[in-house]
N, C-alpha and C positions, 0 to 999 in steps of 0.2 A: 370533203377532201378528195374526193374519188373524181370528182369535178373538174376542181385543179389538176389533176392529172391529166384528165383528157384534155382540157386547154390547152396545155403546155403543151401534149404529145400531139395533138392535131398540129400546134402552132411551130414547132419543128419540122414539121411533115413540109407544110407549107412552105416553110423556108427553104427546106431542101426542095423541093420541087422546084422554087423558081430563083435556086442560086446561078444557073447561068445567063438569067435575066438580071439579076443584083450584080453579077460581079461584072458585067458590060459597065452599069451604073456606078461602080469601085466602089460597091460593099463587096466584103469578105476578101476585103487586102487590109482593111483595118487594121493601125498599132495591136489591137486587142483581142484578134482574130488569129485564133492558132492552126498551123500547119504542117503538118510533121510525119515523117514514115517510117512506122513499125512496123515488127515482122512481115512485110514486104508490101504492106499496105498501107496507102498515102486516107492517113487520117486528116479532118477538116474540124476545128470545134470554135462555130463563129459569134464568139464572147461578145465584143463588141458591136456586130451585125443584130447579134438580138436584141441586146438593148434598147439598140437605136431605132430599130424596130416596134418594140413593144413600148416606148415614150410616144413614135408617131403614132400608133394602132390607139395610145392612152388618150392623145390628144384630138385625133378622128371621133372619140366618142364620146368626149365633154363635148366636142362641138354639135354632134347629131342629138 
């Protein structure tokens, strides 16, 4: 399980690293991509970018 976590949290890392490379590409304007500001802070939580992400990442490695 400890596994799956760093997966996930590296695989977030990644994503945030190259969301202003994605959203040139228009991920993270996604229907399913939330964006909103609380207490004075413009939160990001890109639902639908992951996904879509982690089906191509799925599909890069049935193929390799």
């Amino acid at each position: 399980m400890l596994r799956w976590i760093i997966v996930i949290f590296l695989a977030l890392m990644l994503i945030n690293w190259f969301s202003p490379l994605l959203q040139r590409m228009g991920f993270g304007k996604l229907p399913g991509d939330l964006r909103f500001k609380l207490f004075g802070r413009d939160w990001f939580i890109p639902l639908t970018t992951t996904i879509l992400l982690s089906l191509l990442a799925g599909a890069i490695s049935k193929l390799v």
